[in-house]
N, C-alpha and C positions, 0 to 999 in steps of 0.2 A: 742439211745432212740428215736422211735416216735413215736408220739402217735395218737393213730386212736380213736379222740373224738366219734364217731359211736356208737364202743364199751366201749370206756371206761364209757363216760359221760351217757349214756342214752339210752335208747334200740330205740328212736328216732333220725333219722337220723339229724347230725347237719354239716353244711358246712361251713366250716371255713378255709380258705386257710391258711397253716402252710408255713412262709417265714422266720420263721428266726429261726436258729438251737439253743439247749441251750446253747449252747457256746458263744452264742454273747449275753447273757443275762450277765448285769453289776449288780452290788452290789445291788442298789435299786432294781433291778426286783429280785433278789434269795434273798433278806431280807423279801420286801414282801409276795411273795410266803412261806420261812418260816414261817410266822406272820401267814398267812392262816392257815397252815398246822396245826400250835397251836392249831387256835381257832376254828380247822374244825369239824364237826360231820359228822356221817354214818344216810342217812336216813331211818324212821321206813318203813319198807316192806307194811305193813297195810296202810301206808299213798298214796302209788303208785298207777296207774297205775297198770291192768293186762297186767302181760310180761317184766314190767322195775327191771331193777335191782337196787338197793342203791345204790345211790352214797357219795359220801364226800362230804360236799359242808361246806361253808365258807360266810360271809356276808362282803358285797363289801363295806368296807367303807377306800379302799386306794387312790394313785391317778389315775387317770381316765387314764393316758396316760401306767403306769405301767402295770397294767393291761389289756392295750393292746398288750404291748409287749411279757406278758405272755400267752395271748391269739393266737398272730400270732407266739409264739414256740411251742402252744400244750401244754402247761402247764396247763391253766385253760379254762374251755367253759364258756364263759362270754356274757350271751341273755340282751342287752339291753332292759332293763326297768325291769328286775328282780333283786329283793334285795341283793338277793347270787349267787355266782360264783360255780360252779364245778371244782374239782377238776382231774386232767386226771390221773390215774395209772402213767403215766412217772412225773407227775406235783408233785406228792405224793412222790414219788422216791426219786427227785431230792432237794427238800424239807426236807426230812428227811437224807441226804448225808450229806447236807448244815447242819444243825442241831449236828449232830453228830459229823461233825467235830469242832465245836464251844465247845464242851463239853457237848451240852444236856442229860441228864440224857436219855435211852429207855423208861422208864416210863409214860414221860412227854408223848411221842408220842404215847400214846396208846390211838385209833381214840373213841370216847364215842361216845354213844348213849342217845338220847334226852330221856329225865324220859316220861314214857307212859301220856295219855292224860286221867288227869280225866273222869270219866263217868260223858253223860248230864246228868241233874238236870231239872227237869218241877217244873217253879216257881208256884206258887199260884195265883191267879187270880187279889190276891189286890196287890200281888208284881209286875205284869207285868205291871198293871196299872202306876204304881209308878214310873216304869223304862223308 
């Protein structure tokens, strides 16, 4: 598995030097990464950039150092100072292995899509005031 953040992550090119294989990823980094994988969504296409592709992305609330580690295997594209993490095609893989062999149901892992975004609303003139 390697994984070419390039493509997987974003149609914007991302440089992130990959030094450590998945195999030298310990318990804490493949639990986390499952926990992502869980709680990951596909983003809405409308919401993009012309040209990028959805990705899976996941919200970064593990520990900081773990997520390094999945970072320099290619696992996840982790942009300091963004709320969520991406997920890499190999990071998703290897996430859902890990999963499955725990017994996870296939189901569980079927990637959702965020419910569409209400349509604005033009408040009234006395409500804006108010606000």
């Amino acid at each position: 598995m390697s994984a070419n953040p390039e493509t997987t992550a974003s149609a914007a090119p991302y440089e992130h030097p990959i030094t450590l294989s998945p195999d030298e990823l310990g318990p804490a980094e493949r639990l986390t990464l499952a926990l992502a994988r869980l709680g990951a969504w596909k983003e809405d296409p409308a919401d993009l950039k012309p040209g990028w592709q959805p990705r899976v992305r996941s919200w970064k609330g593990y520990a900081f150092w773990c997520l390094k580690r999945l970072a320099d295997a290619g696992m996840i594209v982790d942009k300091n100072g963004a709320k969520t993490l991406v997920l890499t095609a190999d990071g998703v893989e290897l996430a859902e292995d890990f999963l499955t062999g725990i017994g996870v149901a296939p189901r569980a892992l079927q990637t959702r899509s965020l419910p569409p975004r209400p349509p604005a609303v033009d408040l009234p003139a006395d409500a804006q005031a108010a606000a």
